[in-house]
matplotlib code that plots the C-alpha trace (Angstrom):
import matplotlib.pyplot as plt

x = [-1.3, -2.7, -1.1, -1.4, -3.4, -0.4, -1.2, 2.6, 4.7, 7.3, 11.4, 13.0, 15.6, 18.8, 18.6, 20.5, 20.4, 18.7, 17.1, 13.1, 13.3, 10.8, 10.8, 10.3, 6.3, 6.0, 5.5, 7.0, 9.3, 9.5, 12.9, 12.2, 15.2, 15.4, 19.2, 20.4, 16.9, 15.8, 13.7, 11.8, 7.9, 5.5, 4.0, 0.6, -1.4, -0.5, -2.4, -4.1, -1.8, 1.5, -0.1, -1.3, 2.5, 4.1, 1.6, -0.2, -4.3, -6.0, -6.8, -10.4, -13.4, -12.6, -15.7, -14.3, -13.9, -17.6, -18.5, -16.5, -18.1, -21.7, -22.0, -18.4, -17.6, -14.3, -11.5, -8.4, -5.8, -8.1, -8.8, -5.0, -4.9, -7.4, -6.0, -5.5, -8.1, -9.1, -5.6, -5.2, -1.7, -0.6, -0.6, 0.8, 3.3, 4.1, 4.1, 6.8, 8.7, 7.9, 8.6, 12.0, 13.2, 12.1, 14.2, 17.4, 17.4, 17.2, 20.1, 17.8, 18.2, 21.2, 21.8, 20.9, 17.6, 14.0, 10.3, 7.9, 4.9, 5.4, 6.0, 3.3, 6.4, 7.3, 4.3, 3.7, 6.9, 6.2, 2.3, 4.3, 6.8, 9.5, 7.2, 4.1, 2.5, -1.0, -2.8, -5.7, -7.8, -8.4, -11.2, -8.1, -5.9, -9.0, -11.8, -13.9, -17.9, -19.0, -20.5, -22.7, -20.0, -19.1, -15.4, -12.4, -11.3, -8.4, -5.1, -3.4, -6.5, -6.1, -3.3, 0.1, 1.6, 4.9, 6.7, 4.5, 2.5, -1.1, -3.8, -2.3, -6.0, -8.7, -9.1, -8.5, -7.0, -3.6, -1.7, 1.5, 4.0, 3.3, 0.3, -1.4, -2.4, -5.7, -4.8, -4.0, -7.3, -9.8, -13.6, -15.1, -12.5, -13.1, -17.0, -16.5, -13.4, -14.2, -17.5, -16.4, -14.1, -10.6, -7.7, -6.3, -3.3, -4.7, -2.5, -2.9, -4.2, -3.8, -5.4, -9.0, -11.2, -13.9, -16.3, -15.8, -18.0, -17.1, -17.3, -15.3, -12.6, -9.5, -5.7, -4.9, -7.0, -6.1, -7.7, -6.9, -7.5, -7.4, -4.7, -6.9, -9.4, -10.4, -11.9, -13.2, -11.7, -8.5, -5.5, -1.2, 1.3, 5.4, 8.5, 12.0, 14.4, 17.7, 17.5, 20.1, 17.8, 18.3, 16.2, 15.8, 17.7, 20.5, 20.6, 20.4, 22.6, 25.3, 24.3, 25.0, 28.6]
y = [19.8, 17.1, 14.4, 15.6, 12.9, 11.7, 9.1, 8.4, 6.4, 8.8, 7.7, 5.5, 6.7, 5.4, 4.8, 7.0, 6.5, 9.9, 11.0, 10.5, 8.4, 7.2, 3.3, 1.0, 0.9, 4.5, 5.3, 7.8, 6.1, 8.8, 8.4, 7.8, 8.7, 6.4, 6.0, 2.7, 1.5, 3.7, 3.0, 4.5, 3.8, 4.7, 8.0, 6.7, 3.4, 1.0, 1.8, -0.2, 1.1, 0.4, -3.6, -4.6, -3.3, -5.1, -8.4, -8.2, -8.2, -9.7, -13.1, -12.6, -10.9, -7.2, -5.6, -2.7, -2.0, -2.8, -0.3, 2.3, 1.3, 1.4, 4.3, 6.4, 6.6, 7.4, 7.2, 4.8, 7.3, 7.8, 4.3, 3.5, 6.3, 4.1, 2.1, -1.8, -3.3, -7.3, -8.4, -10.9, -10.5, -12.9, -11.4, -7.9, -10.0, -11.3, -8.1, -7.2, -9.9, -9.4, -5.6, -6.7, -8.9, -6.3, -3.4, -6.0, -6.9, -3.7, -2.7, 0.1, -2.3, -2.6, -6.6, -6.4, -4.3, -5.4, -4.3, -5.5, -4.7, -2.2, -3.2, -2.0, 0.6, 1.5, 2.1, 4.4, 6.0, 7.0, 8.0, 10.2, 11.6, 10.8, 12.6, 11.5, 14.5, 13.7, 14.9, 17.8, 18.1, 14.2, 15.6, 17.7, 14.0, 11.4, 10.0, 8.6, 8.5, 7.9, 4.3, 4.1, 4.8, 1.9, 2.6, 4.3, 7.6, 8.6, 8.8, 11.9, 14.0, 15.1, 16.5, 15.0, 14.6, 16.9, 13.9, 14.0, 10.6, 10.9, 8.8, 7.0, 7.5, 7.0, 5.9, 2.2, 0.2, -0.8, -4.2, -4.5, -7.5, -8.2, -10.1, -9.8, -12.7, -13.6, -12.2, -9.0, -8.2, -6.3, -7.5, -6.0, -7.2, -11.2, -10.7, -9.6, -11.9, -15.2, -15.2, -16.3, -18.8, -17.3, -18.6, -16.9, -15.3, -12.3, -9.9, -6.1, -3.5, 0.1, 3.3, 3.0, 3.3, 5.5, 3.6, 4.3, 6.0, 9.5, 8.6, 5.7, 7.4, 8.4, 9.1, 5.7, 3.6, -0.3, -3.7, -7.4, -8.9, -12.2, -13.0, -14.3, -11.4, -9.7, -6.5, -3.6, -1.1, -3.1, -2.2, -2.1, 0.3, -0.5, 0.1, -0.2, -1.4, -3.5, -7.1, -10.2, -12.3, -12.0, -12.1, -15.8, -15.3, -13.5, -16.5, -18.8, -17.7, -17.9, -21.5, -21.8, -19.8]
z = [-2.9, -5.2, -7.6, -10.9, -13.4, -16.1, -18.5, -19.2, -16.4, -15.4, -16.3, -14.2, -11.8, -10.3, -6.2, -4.2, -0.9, 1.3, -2.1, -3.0, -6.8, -9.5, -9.7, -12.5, -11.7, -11.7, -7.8, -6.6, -3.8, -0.6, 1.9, 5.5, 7.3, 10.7, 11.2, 10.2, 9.9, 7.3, 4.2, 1.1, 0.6, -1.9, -1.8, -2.5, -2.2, -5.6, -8.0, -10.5, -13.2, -11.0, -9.7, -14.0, -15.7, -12.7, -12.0, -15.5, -15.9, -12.5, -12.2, -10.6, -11.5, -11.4, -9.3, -9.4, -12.8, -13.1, -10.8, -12.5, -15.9, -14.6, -12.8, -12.5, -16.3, -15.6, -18.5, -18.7, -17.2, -14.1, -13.7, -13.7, -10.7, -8.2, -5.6, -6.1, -4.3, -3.8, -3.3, -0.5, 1.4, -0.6, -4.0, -2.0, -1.2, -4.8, -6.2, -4.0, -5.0, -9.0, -8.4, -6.8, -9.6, -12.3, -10.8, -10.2, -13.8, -15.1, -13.1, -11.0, -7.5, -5.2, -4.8, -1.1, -1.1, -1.8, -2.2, 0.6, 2.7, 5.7, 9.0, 11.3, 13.1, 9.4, 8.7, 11.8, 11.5, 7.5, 9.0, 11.9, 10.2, 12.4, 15.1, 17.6, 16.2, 15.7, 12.9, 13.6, 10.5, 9.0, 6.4, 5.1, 4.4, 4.1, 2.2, 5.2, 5.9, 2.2, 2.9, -0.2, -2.4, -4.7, -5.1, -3.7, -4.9, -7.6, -5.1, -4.3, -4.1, -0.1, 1.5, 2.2, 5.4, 6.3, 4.6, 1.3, 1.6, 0.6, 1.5, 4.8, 6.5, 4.4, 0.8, 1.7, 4.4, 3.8, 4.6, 6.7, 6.6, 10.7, 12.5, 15.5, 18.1, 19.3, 22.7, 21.9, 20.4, 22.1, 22.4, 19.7, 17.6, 18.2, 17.9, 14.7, 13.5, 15.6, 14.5, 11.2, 11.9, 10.2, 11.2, 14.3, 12.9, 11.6, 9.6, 10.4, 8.2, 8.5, 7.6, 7.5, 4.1, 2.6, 4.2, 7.2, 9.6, 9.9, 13.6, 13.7, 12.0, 14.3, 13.5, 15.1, 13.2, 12.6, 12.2, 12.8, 9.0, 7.9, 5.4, 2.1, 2.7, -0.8, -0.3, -2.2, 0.6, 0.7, -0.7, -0.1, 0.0, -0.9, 0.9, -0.2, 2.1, 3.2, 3.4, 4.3, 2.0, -2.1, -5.5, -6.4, -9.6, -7.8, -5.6, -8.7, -10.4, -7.9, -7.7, -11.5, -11.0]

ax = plt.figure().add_subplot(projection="3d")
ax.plot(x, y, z, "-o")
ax.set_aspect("equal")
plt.show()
C-alpha cells in the first residue's frame, strides 16, 4: 500500500494515548507500544511540506529544488511529498522543538510530552516492529542502487512495515538523537570519517538512501555521521514521546506566575 498524494494538510487530532493521530504538521504519528517506554513516530520521513509550515522557507540554497526544476518537473504537491534533505542535526533538532511549542499552544500537546529525534533502540524497535524479525524482500520497502539519481523519491511509495512506517530503509538516511564513539567504529568506518578531520563524536544515521549500492544495502544498515553534515540523501524522522523536561514557554511562564 502507498500514501496517497493530498495537497491539503489533513485536520488536526487530539492525542490519545494507544491511538495512531494526525499532528499539527500533517504527519501521520504511528503508536509504538513498548510498555512504559512507549512512543508515537512519524509514519514517513519529514517532508518538505511538514519541515517549511513548521520551520518556514530554508535558509540555504535549496539543491534540491533545482534538481526537481531542471530535470524532474514535478508539481508543488509532489514536491511538498519529498523528504527534507540538507538539514544538519541541529536544525532536526529545532524542528522538534518548534513542532513541540506549536502543538502546546494550540492545546493538541500534553504538558509533559515532546517531539524529538529517535533513539537509535527507538528507532530499531519502530524498524522491528516490536519483533527481531528481519525483513525478506528490501526492493519491496526501499529505494536503493539508483546512484545517478539526483533526488530522493516522493515518500510512501514502497511498502510499509507490519506497523505501517514507510521508507525506514532506503529513500534517505535518517538521524537519531544518540552518538557513537571513535572506538566503536569499525575500520572502514574511520578511513572514511578520520580522513576528514570531523570531530570525533559522530551522531548515527539510519536507514540507508537511494544511493546506495544495491550491494551494500542490508536490513541492518547504519552509519557514524558527523553532526553539521548537509546532505542530499540525508534526512529525519519524528517521535513523540514523554519527557521530565518542558516547552520553554511552559517553563516561562511558570516563572512569570
Amino acid at each position: 500500500m502507498t500514501l496517497k498524494l493530498v495537497v491539503d494538510k489533513p485536520k488536526p487530532q487530539k492525542v490519545i494515548y494507544g491511538k495512531d493521530f494526525v499532528n499539527l504538521a500533517g504527519m501521520k504519528m504511528i503508536f509504538c507500544e513498548w510498555g512504559p517506554k512507549s512512543f508515537w513516530m512519524s509514519a514517513t520521513p519529514v517532508t518538505r511540506g511538514h519541515y517549511d509550515g513548521v520551520a518556514g522557507p530554508p535558509r540555504f540554497a535549496d539543491t534540491l529544488k533545482r534538481a526537481v526544476d531542471d530535470e524532474y518537473g514535478m508539481s508543488e504537491a509532489e514536491q511538498a511529498l519529498l523528504p527534507k534533505v540538507s538539514v544538519d542535526r541541529t536544525e532536526a533538532v529545532s524542528f522538534c522543538m518548534q513542532l513541540t511549542r506549536s502543538a502546546y499552544e494550540s492545546a493538541q500537546l500534553p504538558a509533559d510530552h515532546r517531539y524529538k529525534l529517535p533513539t537509535e533502540a527507538q528507532w530499531l524497535h519502530a524498524f522491528y516492529t516490536g519483533s527481531k524479525e528481519r525483513p525478506e524482500d528490501l526492493e519491496s520497502i526501499a529505494w536503493f542502487g539508483e546512484g545517478e539519481r539526483k533526488l530522493p523519491h516522493l515518500v510512501g511509495q514502497k511498502a510499509p512495515n507490519a506497523w505501517g512506517f514507510h521508507d525506514m530503509l532506503g529513500n534517505v538516511w535518517e538521524w537519531c538523537s544518540g552518538f557513537t564513539k571513535i572506538e566503536e567504529m569499525t575500520p572502514c568506518d574511520e578511513a572514511v570519517y578520520l580522513e576528514k578531520s570531523y570531530a570525533p563524536d559522530l551522531v548515527v544515521t539510519r536507514g540507508g538512501s537511494w544511493r546506495v549500492a544495491a550491494d551494500e544495502m542490508h536490513w541492518n544498515i547504519w552509519r557514524p555521521t558527523p553532526p553539521r553534515l548537509r546532505d542530499i540523501d540525508l534526512g529525519f524522522r519524528v517521535i513523540l514521546c514523554k519527557s521530565r523536561y518542558k516547552p520553554m514557554k511552559i517553563v516561562a511562564a511558570e516563572m512569570v506566575g
